[in-house]
ROLO-366158 format. One record per atom (N, C-alpha, C): residue number from 0; residue in three letters; atom name; x, y, z. Coordinates in steps of 0.2 Angstrom, whole numbers, plus 2048, in hexadecimal, padded with zeros to 3 digits. Layout:
N
<nr: NUM | rest: ala | atom: CA | xx: X | yy: Y | zz: Z>
...
This chain:
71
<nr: 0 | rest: unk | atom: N | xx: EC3 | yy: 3E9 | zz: 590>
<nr: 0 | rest: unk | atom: CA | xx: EC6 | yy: 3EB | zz: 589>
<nr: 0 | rest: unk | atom: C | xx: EC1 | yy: 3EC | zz: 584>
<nr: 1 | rest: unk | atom: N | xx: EBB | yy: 3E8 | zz: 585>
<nr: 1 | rest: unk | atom: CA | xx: EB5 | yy: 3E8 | zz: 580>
<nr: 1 | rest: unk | atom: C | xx: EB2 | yy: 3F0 | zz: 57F>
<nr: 2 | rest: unk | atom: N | xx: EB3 | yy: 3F5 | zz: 584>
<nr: 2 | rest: unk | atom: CA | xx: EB2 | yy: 3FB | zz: 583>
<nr: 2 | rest: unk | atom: C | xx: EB7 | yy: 400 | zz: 57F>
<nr: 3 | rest: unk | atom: N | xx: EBB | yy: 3FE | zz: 57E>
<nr: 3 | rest: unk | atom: CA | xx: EC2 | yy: 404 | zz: 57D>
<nr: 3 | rest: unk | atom: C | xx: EC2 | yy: 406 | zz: 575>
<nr: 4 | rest: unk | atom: N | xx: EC2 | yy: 40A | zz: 575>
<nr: 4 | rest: unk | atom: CA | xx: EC4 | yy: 40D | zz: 56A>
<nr: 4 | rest: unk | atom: C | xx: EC8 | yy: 412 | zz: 56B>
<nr: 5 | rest: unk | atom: N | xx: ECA | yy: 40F | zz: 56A>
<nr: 5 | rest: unk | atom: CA | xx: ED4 | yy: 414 | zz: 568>
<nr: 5 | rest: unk | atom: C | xx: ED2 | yy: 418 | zz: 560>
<nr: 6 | rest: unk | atom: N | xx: ED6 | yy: 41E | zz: 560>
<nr: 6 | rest: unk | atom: CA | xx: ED5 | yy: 423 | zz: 55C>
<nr: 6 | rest: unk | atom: C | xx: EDC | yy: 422 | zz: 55A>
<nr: 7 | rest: unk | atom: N | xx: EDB | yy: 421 | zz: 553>
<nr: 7 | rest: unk | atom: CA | xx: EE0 | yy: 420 | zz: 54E>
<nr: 7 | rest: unk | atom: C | xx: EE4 | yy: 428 | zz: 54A>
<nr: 8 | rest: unk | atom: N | xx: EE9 | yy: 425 | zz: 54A>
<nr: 8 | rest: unk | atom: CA | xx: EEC | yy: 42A | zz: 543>
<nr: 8 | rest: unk | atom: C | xx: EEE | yy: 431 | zz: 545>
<nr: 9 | rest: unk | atom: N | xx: EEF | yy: 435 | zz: 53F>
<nr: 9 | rest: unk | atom: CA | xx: EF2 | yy: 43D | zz: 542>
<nr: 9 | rest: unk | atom: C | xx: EEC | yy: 441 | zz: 544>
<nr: 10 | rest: unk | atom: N | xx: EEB | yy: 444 | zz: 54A>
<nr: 10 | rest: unk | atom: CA | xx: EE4 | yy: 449 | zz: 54B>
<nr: 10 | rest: unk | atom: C | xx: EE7 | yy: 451 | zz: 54A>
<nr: 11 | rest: unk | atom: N | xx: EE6 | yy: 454 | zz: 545>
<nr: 11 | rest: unk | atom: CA | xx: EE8 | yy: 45B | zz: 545>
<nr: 11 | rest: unk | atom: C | xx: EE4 | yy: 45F | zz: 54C>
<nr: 12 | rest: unk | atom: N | xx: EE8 | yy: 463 | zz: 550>
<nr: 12 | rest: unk | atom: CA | xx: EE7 | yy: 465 | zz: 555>
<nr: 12 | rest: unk | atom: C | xx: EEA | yy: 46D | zz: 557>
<nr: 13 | rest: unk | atom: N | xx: EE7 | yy: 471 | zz: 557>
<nr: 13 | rest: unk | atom: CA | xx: EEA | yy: 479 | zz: 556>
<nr: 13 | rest: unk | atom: C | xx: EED | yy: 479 | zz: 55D>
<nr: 14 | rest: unk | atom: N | xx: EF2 | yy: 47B | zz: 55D>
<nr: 14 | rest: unk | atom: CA | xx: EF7 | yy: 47D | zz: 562>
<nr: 14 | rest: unk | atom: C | xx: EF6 | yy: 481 | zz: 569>
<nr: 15 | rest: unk | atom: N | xx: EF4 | yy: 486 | zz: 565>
<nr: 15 | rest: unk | atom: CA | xx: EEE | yy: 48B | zz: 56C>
<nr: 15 | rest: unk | atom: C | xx: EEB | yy: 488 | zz: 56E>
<nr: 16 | rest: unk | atom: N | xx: EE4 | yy: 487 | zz: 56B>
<nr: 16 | rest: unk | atom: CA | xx: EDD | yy: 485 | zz: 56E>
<nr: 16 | rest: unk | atom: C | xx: EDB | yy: 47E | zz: 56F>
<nr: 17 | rest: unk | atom: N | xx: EE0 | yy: 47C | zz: 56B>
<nr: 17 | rest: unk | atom: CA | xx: EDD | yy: 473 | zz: 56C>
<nr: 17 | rest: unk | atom: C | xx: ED7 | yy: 470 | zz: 568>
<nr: 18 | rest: unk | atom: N | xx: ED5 | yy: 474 | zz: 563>
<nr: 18 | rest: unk | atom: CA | xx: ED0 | yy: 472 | zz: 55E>
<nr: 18 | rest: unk | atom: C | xx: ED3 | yy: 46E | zz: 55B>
<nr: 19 | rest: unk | atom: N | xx: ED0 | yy: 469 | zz: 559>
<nr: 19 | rest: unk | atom: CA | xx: ED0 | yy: 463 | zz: 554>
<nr: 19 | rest: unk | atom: C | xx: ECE | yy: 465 | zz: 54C>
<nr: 20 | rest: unk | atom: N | xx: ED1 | yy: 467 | zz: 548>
<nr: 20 | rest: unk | atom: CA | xx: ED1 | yy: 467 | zz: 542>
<nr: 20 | rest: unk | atom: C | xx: ECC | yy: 461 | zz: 540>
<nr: 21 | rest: unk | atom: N | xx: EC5 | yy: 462 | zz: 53F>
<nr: 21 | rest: unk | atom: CA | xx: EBF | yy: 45C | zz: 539>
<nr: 21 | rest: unk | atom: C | xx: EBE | yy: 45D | zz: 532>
<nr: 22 | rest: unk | atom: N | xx: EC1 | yy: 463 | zz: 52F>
<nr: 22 | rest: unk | atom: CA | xx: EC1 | yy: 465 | zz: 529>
<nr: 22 | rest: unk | atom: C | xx: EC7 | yy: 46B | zz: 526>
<nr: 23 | rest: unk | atom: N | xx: EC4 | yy: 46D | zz: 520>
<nr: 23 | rest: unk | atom: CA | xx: EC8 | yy: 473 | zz: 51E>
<nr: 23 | rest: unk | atom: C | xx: EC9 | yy: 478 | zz: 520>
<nr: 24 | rest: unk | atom: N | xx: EC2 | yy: 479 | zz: 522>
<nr: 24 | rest: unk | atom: CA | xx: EC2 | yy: 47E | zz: 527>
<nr: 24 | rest: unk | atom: C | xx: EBD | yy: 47E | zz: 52F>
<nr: 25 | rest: unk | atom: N | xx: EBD | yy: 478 | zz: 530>
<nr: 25 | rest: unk | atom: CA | xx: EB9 | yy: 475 | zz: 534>
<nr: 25 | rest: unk | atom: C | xx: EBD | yy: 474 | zz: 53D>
<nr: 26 | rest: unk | atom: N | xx: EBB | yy: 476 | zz: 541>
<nr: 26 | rest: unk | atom: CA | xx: EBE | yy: 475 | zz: 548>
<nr: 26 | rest: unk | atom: C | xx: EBB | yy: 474 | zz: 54F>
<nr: 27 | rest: unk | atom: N | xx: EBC | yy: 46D | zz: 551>
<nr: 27 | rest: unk | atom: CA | xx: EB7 | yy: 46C | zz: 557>
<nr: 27 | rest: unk | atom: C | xx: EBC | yy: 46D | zz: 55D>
<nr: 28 | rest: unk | atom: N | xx: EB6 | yy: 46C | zz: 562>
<nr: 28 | rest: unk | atom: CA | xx: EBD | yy: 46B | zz: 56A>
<nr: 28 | rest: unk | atom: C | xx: EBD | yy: 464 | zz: 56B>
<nr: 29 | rest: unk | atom: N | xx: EC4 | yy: 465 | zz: 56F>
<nr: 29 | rest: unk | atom: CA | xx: EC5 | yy: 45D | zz: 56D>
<nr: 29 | rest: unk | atom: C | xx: EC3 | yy: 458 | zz: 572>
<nr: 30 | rest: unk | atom: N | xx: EBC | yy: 45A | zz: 577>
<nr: 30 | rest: unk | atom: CA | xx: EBB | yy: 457 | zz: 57A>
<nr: 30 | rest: unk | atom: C | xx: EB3 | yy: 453 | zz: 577>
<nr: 31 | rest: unk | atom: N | xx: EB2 | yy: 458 | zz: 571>
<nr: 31 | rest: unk | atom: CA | xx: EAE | yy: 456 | zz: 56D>
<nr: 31 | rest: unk | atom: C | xx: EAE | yy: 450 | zz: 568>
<nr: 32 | rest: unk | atom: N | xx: EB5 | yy: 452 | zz: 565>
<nr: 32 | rest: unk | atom: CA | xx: EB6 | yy: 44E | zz: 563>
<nr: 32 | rest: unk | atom: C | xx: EB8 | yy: 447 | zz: 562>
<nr: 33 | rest: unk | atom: N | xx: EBA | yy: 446 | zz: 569>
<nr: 33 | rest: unk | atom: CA | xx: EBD | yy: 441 | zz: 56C>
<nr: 33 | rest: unk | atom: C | xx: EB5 | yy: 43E | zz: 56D>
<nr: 34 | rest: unk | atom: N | xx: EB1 | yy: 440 | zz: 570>
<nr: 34 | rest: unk | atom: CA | xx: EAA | yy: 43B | zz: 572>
<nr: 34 | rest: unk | atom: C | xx: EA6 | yy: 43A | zz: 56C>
<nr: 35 | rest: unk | atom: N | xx: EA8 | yy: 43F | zz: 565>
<nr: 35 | rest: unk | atom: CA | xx: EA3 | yy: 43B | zz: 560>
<nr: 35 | rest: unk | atom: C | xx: EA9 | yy: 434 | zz: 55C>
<nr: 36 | rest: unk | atom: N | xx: EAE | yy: 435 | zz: 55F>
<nr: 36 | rest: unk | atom: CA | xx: EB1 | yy: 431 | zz: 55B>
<nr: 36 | rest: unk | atom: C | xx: EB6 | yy: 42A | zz: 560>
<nr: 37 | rest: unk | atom: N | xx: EB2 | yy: 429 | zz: 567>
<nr: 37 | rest: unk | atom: CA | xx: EB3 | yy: 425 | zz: 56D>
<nr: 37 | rest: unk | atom: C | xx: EAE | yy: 424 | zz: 570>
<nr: 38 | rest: unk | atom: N | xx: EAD | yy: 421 | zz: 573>
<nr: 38 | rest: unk | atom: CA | xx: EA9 | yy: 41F | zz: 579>
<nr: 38 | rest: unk | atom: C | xx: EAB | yy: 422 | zz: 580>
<nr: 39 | rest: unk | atom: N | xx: EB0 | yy: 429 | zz: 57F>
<nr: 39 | rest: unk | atom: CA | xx: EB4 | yy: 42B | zz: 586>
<nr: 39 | rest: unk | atom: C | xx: EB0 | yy: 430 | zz: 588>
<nr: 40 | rest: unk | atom: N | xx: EAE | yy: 431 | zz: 58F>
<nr: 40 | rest: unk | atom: CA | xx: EAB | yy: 437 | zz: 590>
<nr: 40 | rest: unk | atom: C | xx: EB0 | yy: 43C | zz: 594>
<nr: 41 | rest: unk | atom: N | xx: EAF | yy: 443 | zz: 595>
<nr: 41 | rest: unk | atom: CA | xx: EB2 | yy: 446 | zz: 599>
<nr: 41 | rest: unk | atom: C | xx: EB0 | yy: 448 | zz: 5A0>
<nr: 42 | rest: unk | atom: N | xx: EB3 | yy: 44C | zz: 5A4>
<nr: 42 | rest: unk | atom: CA | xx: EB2 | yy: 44F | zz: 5AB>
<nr: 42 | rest: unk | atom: C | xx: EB8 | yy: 454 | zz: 5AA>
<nr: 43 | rest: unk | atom: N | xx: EB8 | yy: 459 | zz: 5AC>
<nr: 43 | rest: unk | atom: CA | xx: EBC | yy: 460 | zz: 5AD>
<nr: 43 | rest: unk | atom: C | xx: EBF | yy: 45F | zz: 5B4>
<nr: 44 | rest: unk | atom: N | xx: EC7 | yy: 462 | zz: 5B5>
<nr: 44 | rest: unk | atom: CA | xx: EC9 | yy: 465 | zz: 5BA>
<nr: 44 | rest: unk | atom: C | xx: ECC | yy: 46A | zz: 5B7>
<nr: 45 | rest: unk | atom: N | xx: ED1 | yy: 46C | zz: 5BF>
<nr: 45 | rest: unk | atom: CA | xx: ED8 | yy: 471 | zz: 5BE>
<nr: 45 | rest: unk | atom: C | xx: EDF | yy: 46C | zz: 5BF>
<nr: 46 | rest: unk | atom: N | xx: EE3 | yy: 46C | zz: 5B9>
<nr: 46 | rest: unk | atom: CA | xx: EE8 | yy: 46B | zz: 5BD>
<nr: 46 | rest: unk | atom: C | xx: EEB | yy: 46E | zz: 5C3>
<nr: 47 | rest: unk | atom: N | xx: EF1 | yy: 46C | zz: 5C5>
<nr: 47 | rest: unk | atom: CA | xx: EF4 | yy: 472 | zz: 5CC>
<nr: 47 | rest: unk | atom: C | xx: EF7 | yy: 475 | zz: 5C7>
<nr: 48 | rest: unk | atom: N | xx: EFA | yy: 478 | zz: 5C1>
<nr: 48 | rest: unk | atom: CA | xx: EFD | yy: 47B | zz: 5BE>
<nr: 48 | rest: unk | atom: C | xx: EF8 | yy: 480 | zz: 5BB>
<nr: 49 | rest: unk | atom: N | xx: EF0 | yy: 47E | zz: 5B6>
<nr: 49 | rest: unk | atom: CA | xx: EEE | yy: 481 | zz: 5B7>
<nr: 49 | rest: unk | atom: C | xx: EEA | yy: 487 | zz: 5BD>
<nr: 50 | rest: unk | atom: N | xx: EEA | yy: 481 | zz: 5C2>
<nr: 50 | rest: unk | atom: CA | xx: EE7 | yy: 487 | zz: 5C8>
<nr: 50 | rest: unk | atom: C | xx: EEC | yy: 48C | zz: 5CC>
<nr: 51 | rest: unk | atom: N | xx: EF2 | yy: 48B | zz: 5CB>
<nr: 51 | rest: unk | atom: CA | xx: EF7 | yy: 48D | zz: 5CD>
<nr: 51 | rest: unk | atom: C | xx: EF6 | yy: 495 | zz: 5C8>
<nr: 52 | rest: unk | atom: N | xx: EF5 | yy: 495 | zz: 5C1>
<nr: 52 | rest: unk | atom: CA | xx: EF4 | yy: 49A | zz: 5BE>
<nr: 52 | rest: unk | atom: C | xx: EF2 | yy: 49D | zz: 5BC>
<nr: 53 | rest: unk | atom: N | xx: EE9 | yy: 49A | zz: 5BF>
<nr: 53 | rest: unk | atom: CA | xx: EE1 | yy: 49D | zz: 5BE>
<nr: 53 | rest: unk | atom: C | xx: EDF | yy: 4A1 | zz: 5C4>
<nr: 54 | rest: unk | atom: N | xx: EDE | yy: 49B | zz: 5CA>
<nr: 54 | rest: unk | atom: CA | xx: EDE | yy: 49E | zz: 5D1>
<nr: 54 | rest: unk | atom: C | xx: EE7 | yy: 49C | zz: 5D4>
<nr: 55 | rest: unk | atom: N | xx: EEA | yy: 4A0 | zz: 5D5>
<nr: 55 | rest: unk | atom: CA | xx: EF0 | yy: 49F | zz: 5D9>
<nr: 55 | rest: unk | atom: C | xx: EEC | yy: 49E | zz: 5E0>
<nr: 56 | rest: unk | atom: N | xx: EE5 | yy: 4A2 | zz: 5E2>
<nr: 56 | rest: unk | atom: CA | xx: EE4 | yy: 4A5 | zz: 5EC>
<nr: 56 | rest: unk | atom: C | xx: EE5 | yy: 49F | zz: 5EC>
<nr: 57 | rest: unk | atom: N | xx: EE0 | yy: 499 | zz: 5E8>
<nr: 57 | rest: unk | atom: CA | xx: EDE | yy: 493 | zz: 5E8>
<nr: 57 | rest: unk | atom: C | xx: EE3 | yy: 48C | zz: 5E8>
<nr: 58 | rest: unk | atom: N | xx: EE6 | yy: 490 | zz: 5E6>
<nr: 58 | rest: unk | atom: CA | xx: EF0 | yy: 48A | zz: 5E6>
<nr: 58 | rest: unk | atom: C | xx: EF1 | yy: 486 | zz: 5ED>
<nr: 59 | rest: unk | atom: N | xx: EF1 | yy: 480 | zz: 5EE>
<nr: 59 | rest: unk | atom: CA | xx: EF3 | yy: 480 | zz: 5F3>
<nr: 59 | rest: unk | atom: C | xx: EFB | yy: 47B | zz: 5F1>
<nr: 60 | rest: unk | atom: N | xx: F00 | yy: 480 | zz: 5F3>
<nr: 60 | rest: unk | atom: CA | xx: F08 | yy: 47F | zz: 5F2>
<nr: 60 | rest: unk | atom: C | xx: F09 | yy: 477 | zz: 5F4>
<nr: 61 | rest: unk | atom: N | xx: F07 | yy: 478 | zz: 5FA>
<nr: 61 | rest: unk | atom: CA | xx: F0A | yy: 471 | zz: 5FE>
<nr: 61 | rest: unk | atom: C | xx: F06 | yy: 468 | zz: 5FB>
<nr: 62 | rest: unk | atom: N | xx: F00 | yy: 46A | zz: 5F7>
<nr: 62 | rest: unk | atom: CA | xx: EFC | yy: 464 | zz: 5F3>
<nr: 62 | rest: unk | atom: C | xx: EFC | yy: 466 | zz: 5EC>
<nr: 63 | rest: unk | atom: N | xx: EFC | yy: 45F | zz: 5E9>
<nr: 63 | rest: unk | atom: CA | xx: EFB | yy: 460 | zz: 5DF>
<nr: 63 | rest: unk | atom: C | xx: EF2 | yy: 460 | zz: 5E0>
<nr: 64 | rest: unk | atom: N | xx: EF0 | yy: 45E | zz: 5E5>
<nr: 64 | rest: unk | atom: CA | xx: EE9 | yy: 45E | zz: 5E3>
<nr: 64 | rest: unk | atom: C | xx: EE6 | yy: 464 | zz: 5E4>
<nr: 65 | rest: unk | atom: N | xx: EDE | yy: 462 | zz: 5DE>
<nr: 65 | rest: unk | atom: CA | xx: EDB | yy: 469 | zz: 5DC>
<nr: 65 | rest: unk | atom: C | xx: ED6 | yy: 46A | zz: 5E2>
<nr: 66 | rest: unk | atom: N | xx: ED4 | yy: 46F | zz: 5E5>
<nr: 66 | rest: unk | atom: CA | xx: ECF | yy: 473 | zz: 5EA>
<nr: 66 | rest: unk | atom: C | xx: EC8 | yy: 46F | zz: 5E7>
<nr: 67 | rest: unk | atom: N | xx: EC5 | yy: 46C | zz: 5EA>
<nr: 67 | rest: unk | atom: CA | xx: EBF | yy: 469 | zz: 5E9>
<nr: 67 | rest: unk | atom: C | xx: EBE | yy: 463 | zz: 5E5>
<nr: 68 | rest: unk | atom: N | xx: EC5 | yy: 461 | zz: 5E5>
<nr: 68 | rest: unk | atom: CA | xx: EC4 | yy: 45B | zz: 5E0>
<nr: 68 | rest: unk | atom: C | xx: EC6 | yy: 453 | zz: 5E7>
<nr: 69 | rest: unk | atom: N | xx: EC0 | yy: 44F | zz: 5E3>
<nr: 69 | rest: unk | atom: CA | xx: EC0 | yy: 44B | zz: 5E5>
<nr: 69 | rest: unk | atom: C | xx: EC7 | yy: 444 | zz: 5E5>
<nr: 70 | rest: unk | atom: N | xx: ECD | yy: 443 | zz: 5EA>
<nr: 70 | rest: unk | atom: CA | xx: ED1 | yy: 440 | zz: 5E8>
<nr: 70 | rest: unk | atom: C | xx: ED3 | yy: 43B | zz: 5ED>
């Protein structure tokens, strides 16, 4: 628990794209955001919902897990 920093308060967040409002006219990703203002890092997948989307060839119906992901 000596690691953990929880992020406080309201974070303006655009609807669309997921940019974090930093100013008046200021906007980061919020994966960016999150690491100047945490100690959290990321890693990218797909969810099955997006893969279902992106790649359907790629869909596999019968599993929620992603093609090449380690699970």
């Amino acid at each position: 628990m000596k690691e953990v920093r929880t992020l406080r308060g309201i974070i303006p967040i655009c609807a669309g794209c997921k940019k974090i409002r930093t100013g008046k006219q200021s906007w980061e990703e919020v994966e960016a955001y999150v690491r100047a203002h945490s100690e959290a890092e990321f890693t990218h997948g797909l969810c099955p919902d997006c893969i279902q989307r992106l790649y359907p060839e790629l869909a596999d119906p019968a599993t929620e897990e992603t093609p090449g992901e380690d699970n």
